[in-house]
N, C-alpha and C positions, 0 to 999 in steps of 0.2 A: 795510274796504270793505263797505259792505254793497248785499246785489241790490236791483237795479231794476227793475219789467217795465212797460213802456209796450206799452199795443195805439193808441191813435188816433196814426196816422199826422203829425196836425200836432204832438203832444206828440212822438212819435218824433225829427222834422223838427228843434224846437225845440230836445230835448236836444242834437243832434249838433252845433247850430250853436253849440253854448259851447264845443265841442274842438277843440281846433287843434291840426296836426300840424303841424313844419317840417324842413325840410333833405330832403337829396336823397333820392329815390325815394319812399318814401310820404306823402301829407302828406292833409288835410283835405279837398282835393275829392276825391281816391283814395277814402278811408274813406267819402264820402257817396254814390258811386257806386254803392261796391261794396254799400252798403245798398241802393240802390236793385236793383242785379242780383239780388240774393240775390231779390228780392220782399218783405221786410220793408219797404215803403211802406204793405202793407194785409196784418197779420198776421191772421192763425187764430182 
């Protein structure tokens, strides 16, 4: 695996929307939420 670091918010946006989670309790819109809580829409 190698790191990634996005700072523009629409590439941020874009990468998350190729991962998909499924089954019960966490899935994809969980994960893109909890980016958006964190405040990583508009990083540092």
């Amino acid at each position: 695996m190698n790191n990634l670091e996005l700072n523009d918010p629409t590439e941020i946006e874009a990468f998350l929307s190729k991962i998909s989670l499924s089954g019960p309790g966490f899935n994809s819109d969980c994960l893109l939420m909890d980016v958006y809580d964190a405040g990583l829409d508009y990083p540092d």
